[in-house]
VOKE-734320 format. One record per atom (N, C-alpha, C): z, x, y. Coordinates in pm, whole numbers, padded with zeros to 5 digits, always signed. Atoms other than C-alpha are relative to their C-alpha. Example, Ala and Ser with C-alpha at 12.3 -4.5 7.8 and 13.67 -1.06 7.14 Angstrom:
<sites>
+00000+00089-00119;+00780+01230-00450;+00000+00090+00120;-00006-00082-00119;+00714+01367-00106;+00073-00077+00109;
</sites>
This chain:
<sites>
-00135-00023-00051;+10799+08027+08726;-00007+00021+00151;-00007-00006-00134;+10878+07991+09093;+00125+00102+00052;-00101-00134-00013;+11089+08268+09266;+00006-00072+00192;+00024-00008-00149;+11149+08267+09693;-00044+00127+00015;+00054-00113-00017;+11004+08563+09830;+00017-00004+00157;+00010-00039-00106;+11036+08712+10154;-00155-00026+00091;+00119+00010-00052;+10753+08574+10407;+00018+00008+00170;-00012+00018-00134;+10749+08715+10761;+00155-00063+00040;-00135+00070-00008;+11082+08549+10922;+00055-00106-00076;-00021+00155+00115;+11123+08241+10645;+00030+00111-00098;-00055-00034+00139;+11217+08267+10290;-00109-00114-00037;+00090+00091+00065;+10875+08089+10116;+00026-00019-00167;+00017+00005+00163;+10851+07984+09751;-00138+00029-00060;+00111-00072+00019;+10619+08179+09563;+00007+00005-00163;+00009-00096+00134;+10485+08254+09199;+00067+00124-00029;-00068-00172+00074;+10731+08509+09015;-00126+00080-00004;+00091-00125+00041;+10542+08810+08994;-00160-00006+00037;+00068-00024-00066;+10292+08747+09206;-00010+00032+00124;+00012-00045-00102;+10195+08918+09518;-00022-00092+00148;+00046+00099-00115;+10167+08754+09878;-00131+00088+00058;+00133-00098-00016;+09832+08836+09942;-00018-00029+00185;+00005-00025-00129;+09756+08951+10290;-00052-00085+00138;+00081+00062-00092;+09597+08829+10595;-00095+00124+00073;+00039-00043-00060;+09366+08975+10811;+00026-00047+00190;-00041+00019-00134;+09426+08791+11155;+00117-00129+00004;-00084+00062-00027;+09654+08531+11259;-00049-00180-00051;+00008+00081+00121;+09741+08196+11022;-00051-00071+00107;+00055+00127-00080;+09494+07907+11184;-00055-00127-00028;+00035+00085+00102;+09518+07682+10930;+00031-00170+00011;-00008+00077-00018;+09698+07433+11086;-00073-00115+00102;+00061+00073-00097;+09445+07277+11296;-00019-00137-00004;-00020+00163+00056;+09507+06850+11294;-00149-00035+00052;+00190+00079-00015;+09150+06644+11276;+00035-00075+00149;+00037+00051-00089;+09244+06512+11610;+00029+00105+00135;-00079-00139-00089;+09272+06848+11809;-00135-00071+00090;+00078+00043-00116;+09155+06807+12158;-00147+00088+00061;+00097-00125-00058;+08880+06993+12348;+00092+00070+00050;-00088-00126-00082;+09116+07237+12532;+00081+00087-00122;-00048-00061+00164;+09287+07299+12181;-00107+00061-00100;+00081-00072+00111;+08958+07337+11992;-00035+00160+00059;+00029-00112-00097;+08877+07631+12281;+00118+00114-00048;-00077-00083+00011;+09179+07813+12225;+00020+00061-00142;-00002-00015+00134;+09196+07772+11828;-00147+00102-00067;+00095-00048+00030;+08807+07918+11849;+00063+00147+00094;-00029-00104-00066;+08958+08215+12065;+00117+00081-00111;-00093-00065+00140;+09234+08271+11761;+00120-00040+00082;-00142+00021-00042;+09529+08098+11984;+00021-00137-00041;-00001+00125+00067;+09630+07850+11725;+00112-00113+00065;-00072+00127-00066;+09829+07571+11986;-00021-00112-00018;+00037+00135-00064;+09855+07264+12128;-00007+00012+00114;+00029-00039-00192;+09821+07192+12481;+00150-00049+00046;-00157-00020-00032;+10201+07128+12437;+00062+00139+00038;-00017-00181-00070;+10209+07472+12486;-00007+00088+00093;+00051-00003-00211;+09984+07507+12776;+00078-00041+00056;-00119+00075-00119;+10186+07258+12942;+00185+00083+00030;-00093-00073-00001;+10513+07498+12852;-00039+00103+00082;+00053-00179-00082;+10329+07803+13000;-00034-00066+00171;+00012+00064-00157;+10244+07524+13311;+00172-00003+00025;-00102+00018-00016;+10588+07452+13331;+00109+00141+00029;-00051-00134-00033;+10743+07834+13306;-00071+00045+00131;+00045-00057-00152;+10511+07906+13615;+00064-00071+00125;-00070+00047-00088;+10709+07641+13815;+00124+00044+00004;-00112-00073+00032;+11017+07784+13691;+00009+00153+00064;+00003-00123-00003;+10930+08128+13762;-00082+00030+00167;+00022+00003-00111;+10813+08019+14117;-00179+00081+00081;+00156+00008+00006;+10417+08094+14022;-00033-00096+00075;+00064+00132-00059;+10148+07948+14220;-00174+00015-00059;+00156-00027+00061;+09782+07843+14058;-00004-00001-00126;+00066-00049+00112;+09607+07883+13746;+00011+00109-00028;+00056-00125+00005;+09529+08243+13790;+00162+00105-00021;-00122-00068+00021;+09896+08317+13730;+00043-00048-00161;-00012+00045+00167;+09901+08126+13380;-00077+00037-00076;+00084-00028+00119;+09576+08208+13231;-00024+00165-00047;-00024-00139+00045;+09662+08604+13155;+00100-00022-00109;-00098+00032+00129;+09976+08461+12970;-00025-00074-00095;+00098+00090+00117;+09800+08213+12778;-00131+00081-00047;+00156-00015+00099;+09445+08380+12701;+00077+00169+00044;-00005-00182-00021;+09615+08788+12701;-00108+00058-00012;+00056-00055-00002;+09418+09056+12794;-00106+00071-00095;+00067-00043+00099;+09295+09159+12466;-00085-00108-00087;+00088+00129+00042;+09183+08797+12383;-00145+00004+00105;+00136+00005-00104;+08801+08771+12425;-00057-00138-00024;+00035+00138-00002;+08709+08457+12586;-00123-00045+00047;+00129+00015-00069;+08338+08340+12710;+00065-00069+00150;-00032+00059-00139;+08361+08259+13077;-00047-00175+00006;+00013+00096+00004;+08246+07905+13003;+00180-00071-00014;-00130+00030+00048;+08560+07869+12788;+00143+00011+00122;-00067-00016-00099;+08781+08006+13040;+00012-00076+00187;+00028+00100-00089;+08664+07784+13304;+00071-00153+00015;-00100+00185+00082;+08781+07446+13079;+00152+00065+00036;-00194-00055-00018;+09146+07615+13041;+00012+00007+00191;-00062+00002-00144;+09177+07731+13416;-00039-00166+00040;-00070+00102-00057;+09089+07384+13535;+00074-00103-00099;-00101+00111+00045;+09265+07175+13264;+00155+00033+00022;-00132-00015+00004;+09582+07411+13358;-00012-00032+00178;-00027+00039-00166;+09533+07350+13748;+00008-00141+00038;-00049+00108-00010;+09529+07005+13712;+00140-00086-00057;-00117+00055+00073;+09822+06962+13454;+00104+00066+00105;-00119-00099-00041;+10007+07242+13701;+00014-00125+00139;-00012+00081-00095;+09904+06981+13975;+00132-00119+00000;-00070+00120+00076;+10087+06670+13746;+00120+00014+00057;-00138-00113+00078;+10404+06901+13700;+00024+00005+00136;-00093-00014-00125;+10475+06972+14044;+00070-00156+00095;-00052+00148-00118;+10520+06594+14151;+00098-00020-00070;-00155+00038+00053;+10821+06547+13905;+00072+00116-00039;-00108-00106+00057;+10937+06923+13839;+00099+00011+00096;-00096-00006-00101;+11277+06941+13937;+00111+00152-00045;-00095-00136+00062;+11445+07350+13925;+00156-00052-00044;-00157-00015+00014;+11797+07243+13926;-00006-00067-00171;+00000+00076+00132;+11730+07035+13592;-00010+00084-00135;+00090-00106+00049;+11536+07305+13442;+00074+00136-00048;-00097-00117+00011;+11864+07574+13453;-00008+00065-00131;-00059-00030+00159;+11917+07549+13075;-00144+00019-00060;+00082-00047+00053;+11547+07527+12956;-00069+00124+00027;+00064-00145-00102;+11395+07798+13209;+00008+00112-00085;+00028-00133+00041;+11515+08102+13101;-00051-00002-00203;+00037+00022+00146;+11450+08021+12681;-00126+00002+00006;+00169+00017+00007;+11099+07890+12779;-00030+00125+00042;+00056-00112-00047;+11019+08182+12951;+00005+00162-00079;+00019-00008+00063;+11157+08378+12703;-00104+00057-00114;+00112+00036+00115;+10956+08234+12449;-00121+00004+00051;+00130-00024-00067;+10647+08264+12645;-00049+00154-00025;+00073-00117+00026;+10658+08603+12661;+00010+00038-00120;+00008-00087+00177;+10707+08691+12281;-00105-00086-00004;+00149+00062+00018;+10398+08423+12252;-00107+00029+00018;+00123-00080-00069;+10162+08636+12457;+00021+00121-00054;+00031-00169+00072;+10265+08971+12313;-00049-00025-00117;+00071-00017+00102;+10197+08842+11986;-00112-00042-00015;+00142+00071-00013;+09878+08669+12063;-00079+00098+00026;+00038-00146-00051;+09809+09004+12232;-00022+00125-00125;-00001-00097+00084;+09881+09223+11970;-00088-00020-00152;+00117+00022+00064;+09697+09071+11711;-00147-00034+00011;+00116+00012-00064;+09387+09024+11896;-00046+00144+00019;+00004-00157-00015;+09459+09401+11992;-00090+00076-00152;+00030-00025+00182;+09428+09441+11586;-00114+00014-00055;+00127+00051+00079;+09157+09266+11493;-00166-00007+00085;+00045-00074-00073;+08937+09471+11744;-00038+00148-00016;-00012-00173-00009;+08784+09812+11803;-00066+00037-00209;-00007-00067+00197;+08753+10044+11474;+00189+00009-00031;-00180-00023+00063;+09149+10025+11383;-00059-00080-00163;+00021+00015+00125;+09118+10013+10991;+00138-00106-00037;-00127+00058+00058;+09358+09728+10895;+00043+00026-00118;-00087-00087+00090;+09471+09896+10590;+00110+00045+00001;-00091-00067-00002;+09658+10095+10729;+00129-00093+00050;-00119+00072-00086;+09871+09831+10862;+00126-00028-00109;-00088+00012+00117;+10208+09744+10719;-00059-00116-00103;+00039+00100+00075;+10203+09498+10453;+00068-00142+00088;-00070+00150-00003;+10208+09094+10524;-00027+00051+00173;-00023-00043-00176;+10130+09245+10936;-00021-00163+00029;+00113+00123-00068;+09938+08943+11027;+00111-00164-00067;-00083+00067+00068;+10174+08702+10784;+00132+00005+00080;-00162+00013-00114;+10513+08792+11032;-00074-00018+00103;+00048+00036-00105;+10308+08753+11309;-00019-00117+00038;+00006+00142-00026;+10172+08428+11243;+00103-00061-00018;-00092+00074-00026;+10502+08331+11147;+00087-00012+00133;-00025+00000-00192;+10641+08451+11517;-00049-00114+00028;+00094+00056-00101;+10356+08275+11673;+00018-00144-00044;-00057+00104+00087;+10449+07992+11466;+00102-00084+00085;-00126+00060-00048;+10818+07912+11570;-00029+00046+00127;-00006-00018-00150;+10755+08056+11908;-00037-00087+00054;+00063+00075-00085;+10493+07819+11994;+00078-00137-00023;-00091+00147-00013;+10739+07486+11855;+00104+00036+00077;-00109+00010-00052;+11007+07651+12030;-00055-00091+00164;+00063+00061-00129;+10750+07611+12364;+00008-00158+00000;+00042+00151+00014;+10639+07276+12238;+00148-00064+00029;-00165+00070-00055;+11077+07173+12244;-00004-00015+00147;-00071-00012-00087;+11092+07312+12557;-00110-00080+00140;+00042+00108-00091;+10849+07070+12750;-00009-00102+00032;-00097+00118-00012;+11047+06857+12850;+00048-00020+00148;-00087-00038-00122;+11223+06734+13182;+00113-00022-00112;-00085+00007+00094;+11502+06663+12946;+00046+00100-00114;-00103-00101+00054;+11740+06933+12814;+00061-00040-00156;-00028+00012+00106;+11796+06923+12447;+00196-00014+00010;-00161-00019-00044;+12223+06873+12384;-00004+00186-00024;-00060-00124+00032;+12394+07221+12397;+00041+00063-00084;-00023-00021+00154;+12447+07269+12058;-00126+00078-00046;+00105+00000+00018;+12055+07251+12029;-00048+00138+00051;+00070-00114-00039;+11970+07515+12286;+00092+00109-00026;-00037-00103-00026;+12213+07752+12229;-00075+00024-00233;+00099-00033+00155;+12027+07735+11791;-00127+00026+00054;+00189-00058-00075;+11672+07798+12008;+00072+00146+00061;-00020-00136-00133;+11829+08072+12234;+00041+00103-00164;-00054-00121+00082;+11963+08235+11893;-00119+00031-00106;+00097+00000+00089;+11667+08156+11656;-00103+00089+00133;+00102-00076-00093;+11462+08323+11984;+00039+00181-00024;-00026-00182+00016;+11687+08673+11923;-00072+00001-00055;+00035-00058+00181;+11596+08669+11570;-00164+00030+00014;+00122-00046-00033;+11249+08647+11673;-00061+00080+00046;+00070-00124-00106;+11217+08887+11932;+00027+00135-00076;-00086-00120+00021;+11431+09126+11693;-00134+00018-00089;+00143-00024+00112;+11125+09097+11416;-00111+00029+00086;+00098-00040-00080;+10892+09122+11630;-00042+00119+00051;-00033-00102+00022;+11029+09442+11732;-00032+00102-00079;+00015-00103+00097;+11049+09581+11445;-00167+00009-00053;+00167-00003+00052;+10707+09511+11330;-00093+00047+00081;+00093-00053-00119;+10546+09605+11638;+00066+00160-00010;-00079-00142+00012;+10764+09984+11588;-00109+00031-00160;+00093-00021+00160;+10596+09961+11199;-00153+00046+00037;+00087+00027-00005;+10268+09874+11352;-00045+00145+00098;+00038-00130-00090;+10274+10176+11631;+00015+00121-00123;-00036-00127+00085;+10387+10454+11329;-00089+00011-00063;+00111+00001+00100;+10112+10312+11100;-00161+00026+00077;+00137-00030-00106;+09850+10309+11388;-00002+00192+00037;-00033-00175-00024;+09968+10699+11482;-00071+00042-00091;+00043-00078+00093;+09927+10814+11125;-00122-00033-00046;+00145-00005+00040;+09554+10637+11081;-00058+00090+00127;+00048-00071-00079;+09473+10780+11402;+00006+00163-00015;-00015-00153+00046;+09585+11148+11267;-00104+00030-00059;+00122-00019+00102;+09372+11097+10983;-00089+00008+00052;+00168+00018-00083;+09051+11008+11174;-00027+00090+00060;+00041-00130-00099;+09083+11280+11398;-00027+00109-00137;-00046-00109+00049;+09147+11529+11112;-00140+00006-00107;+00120+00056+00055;+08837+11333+10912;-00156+00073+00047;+00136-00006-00033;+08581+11388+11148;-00045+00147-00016;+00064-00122+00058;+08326+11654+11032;-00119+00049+00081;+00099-00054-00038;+08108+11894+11213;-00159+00006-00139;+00139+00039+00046;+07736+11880+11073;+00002+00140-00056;+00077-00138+00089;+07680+12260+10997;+00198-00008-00105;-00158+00036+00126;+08058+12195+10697;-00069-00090-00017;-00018+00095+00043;+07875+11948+10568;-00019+00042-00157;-00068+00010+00141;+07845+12118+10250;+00133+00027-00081;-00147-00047+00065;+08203+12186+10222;+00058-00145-00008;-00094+00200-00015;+08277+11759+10271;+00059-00019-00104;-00034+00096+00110;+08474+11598+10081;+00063-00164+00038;-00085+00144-00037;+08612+11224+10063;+00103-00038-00059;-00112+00061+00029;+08913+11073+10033;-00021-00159-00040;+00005+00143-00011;+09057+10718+09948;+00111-00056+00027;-00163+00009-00014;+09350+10553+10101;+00080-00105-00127;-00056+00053+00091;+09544+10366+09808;+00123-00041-00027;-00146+00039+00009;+09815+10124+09766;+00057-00019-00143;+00014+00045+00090;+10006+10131+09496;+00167-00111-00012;-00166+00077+00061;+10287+09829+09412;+00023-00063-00118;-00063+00101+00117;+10523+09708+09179;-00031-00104-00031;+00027+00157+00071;+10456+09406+08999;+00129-00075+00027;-00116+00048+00030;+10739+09158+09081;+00119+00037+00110;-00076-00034-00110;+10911+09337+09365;-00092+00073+00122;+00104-00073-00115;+10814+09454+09698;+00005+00118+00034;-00014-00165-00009;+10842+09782+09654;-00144+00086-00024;+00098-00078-00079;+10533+10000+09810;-00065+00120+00008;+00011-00174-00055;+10372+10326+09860;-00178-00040+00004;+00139-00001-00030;+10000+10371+10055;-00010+00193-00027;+00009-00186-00014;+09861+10748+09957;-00173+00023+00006;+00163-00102+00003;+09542+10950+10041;-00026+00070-00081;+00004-00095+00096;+09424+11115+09749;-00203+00015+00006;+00175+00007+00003;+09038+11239+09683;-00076-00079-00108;+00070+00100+00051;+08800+11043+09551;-00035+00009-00123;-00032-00059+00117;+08770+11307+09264;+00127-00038-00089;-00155+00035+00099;+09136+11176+09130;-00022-00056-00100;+00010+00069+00083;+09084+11125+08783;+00182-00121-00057;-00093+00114-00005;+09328+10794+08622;+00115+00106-00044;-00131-00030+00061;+09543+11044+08413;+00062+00089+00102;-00065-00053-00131;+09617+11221+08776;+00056-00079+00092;-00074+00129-00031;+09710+10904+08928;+00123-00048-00092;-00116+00027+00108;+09941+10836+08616;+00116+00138+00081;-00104-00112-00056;+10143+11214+08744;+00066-00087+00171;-00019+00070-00170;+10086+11048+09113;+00115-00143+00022;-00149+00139+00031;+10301+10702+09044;+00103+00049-00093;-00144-00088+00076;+10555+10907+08845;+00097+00044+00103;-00037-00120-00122;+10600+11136+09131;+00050-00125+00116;+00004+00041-00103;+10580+10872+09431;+00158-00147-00068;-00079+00101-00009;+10837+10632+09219;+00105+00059-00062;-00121-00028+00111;+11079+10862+09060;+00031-00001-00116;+00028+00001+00135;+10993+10807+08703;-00005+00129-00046;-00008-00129+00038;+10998+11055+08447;-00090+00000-00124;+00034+00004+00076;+10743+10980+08221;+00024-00050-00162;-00063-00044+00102;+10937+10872+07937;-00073-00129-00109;+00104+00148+00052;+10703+10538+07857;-00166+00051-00006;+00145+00035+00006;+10374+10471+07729;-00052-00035+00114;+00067+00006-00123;+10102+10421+07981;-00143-00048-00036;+00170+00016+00082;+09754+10265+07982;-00028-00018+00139;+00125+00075-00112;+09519+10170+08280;-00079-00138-00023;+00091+00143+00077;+09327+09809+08283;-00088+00017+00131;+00082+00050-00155;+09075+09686+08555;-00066-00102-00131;+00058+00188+00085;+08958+09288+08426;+00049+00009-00143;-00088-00017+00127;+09176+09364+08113;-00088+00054-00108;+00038-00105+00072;+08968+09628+07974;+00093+00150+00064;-00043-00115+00009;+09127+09953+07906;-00066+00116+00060;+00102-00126-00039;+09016+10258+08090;+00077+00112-00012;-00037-00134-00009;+08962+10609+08030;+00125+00074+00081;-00103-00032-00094;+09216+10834+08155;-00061+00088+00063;+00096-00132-00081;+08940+11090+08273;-00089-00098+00100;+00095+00062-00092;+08758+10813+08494;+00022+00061+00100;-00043-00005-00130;+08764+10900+08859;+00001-00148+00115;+00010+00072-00129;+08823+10678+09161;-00150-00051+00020;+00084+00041-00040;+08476+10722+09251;-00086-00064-00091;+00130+00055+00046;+08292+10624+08957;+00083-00148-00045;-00056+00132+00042;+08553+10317+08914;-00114-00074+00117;+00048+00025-00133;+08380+10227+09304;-00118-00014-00063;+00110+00034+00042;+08042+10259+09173;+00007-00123-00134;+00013+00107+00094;+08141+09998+08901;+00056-00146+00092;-00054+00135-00104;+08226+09740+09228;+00193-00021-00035;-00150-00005+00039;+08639+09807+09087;+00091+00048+00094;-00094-00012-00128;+08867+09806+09390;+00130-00025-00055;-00133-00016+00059;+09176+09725+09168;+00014+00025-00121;-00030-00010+00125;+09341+09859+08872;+00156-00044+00002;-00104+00033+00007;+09647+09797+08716;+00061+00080-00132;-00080-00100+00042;+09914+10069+08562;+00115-00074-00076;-00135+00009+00118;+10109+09970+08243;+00095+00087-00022;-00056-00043+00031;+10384+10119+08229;+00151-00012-00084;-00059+00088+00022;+10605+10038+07930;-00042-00128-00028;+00041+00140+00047;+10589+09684+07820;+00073-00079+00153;-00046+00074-00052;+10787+09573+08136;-00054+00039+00158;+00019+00000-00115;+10656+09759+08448;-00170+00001+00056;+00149-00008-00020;+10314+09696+08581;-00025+00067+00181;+00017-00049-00075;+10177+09867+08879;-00122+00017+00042;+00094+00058-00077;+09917+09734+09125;-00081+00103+00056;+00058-00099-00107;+09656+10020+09274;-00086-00044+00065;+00116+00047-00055;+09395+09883+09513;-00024+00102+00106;+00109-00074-00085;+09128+10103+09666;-00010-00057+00148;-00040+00084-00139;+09165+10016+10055;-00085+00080+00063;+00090-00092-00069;+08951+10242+10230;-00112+00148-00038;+00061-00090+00050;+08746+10535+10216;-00050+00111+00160;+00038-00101-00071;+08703+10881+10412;-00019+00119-00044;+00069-00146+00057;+08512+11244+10438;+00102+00083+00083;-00073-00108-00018;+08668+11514+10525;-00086+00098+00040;+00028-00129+00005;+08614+11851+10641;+00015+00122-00119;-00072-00103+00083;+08758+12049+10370;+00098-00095-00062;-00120+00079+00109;+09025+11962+10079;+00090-00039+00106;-00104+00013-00042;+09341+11816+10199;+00128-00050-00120;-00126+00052+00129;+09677+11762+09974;+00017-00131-00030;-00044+00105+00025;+09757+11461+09862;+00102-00058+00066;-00106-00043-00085;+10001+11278+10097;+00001-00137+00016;-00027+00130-00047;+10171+10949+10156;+00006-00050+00166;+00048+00074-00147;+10122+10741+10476;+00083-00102+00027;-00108+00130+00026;+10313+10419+10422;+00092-00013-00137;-00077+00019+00149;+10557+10297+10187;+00149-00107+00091;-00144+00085-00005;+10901+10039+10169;+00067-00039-00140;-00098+00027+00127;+11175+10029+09940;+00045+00096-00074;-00010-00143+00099;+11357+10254+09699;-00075-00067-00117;+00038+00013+00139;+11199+10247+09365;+00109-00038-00100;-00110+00078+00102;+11382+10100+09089;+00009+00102-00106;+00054-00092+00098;+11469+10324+08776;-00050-00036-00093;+00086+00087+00119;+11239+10319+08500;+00073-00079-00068;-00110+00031+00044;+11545+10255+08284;+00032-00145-00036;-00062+00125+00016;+11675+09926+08397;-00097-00149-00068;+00048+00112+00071;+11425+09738+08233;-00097-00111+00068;+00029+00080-00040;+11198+09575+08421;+00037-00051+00139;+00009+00026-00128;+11135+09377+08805;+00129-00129-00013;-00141+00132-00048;+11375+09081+08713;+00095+00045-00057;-00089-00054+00000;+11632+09300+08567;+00045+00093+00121;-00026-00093-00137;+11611+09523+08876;+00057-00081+00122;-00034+00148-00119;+11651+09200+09101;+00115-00025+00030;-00157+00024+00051;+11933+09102+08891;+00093+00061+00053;-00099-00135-00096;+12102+09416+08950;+00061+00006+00178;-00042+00024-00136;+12052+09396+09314;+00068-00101+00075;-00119+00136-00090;+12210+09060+09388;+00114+00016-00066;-00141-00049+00053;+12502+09218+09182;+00077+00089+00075;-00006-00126-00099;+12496+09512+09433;+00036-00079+00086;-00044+00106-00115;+12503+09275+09742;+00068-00082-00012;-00081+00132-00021;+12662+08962+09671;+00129-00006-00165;-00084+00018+00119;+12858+08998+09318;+00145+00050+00036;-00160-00104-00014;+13210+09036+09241;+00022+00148-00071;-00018-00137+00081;+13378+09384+09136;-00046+00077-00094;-00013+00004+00133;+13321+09391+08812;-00185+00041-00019;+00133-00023-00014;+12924+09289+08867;-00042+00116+00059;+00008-00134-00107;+12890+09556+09143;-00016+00095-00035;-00074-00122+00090;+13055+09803+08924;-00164+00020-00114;+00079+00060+00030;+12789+09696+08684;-00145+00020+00054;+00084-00077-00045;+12511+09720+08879;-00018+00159+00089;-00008-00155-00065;+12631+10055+09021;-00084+00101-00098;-00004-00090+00089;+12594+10197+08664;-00126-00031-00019;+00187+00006+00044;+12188+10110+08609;-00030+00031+00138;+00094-00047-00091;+12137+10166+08968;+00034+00158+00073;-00068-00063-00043;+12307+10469+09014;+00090-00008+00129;-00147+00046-00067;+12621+10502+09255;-00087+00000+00151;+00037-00039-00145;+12436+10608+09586;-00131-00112+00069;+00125+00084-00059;+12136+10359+09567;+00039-00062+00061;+00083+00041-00073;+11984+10218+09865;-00095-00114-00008;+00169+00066+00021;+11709+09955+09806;-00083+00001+00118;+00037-00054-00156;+11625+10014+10192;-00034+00092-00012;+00017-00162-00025;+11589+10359+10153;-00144+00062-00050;+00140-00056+00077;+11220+10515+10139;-00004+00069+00138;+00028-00115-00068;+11191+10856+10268;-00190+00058+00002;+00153-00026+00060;+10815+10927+10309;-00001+00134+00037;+00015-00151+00034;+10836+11321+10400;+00115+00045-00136;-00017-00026+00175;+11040+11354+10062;-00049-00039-00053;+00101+00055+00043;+10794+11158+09934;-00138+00133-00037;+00071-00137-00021;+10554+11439+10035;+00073+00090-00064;-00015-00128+00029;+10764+11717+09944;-00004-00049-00175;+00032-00009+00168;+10766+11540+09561;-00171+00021-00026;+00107+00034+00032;+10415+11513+09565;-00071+00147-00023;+00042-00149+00008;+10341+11871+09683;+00107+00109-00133;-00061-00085+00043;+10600+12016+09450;-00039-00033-00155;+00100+00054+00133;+10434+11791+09124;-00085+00046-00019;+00138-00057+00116;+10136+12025+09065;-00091-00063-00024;+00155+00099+00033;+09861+11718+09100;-00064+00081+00102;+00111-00038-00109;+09564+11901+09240;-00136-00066-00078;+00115+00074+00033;+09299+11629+09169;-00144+00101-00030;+00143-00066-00027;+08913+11729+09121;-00051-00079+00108;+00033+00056-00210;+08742+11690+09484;-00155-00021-00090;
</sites>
């Protein structure tokens, strides 16, 4: 069964009830068998172009009344991109000679309507080239990142860079055209935004942790470890990342997804990992010693619930149990399931009266599907009575 699913700025088609599985850096898949040398350089640096692109970033420097190379190749190879000085050598002179080309037929007055768009689009091209390079650097634990980070990014970097590729041109698209680029460019910059706001909150709260992690040598017999853990719905994108200790046996995780989704227990429950059944006294850690990084939470015959092991840290001393990330309201156990919950919601949004009405009464009157509070989140968690074994 095929469903659309939310992917980065698009709407992709995807397997019902399956997950979009992540990325780690930026999509570079499209590389054509006749990519040039100046393209293979940049694609081995993680800046998946063309040199239609370059030539846009040559072209915004005439626009923007730049002079040289040494004024393009910061916006093209950003600061956080690491390039060998060989590499960087090819680019600066293949852009000082194309910038050479460009000045014998660039003409500003022509240029009115593309200028400010390209330029623009240039700079959302370099922040995100920037920021995922930033990423996939350093010790930053990508875990912690939102979900799909790298998946909206590459889609940015995506339409940004065809918007460039349009806009190198002496020839002005009709007016119809640029004012659908100048608006498809908000939409871009507005995601971008937001994900880069996601990406600073989620970077904060790993950086809390780490600090709060690190352990003096004479406490080391008081250590303990943690594990960070996502757990989602089957079927919808609904979320929650939590730190719990490594001691958490499964039937304390069962209280833990009760608690973190609003459930009330009122269903059967099992655990699987490779579709064997597990104990409910296992812990975390001795799942880890069996190489088991995911399980999966029956709940009911209709709701399943995804946990994957994502990290791992020591501690100084205990710490509570405590959410970190998360998106979406939870659905109620109730309604039956991820494509009855769906249902519901395009009854909520787009239905007539009647439907509305309808889905008011399974989703209660006040729901949200936007709405995920993560310090109430916390205060259910602390007020649920799970105190794992450490």
């Amino acid at each position: 069964m095929i469903e659309t699913a939310a992917y980065g700025i698009e709407t992709r088609f995807w397997y019902a009830g399956r997950e979009i599985p992540d990325r780690k850096e930026l999509d570079n898949s499209n590389v054509r068998p006749d990519i040039t040398p100046v393209e293979a350089i940049l694609h081995k640096i993680k800046i998946p172009v063309s040199e239609y692109v370059v030539q846009s970033y040559i072209r915004n420097s005439l626009y923007q009344r730049d002079s040289g190379a040494d004024s393009i190749l910061p916006k093209l190879v950003p600061p956080n991109v690491e390039a060998g000085e060989k590499d960087m050598k090819v680019l600066y002179e293949y852009a000082e000679s194309v910038l050479e080309e460009c000045r014998k037929f660039y003409t500003p007055f022509t240029d009115n309507d593309m200028g400010p768009i390209r330029q623009r689009a240039g700079e959302l091209h370099t922040a995100v080239i920037d920021l995922a390079a930033m990423l996939t650097k350093g010790s930053i634990d990508l875990s912690w990142l939102p979900r799909h980070t790298f998946i909206i990014l590459s889609q940015i970097q995506s339409h940004t860079a065809s918007i460039m590729e349009d806009m190198d041109s002496e020839d002005p698209p009709p007016e119809a055209e640029i004012e659908a680029i100048d608006s498809s460019l908000d939409s871009m910059i507005e995601t971008y935004e937001d994900i880069k706001e996601l990406i600073d909150e989620s970077l904060n709260s790993f950086r809390r942790n780490k600090f709060a992690v690190v352990r003096p040598e004479e406490n080391i017999q008081k250590a303990a470890t943690e594990r960070l853990l996502q757990f989602s719905i089957s079927g919808i994108d609904i979320w929650r990342r939590l730190i719990v200790p490594a001691g958490c046996a499964l039937g304390e995780l069962h209280q833990i997804v009760q608690t973190i989704f609003g459930w009330r227990s009122s269903l059967a429950f099992r655990f699987t990992a490779e579709s064997e059944d597990l104990d409910l006294n296992t812990r975390i850690e001795e799942l880890e010693t069996r190489q088991i990084a995911e399980i999966l939470y029956h709940y009911g015959t209709k709701w399943t619930v995804r946990i994957m092991i994502l990290s791992k840290y020591e501690t100084s001393g205990s710490r509570p149990i405590r959410c970190v990330a998360g998106d979406g309201a939870a659905p109620p156990e109730s309604i039956g399931g991820p494509v009855k919950f769906k249902r519901a919601l395009s009854a909520l949004e787009n239905g007539n009266d009647m439907e509305r009405l309808g889905a008011q009464r399974e989703l209660g009157d006040t729901f949200d599907p936007y709405d995920f509070d993560m310090d109430a989140c916390n205060r259910s968690l602390a007020g649920a009575g799970v105190y794992p074994k450490r």
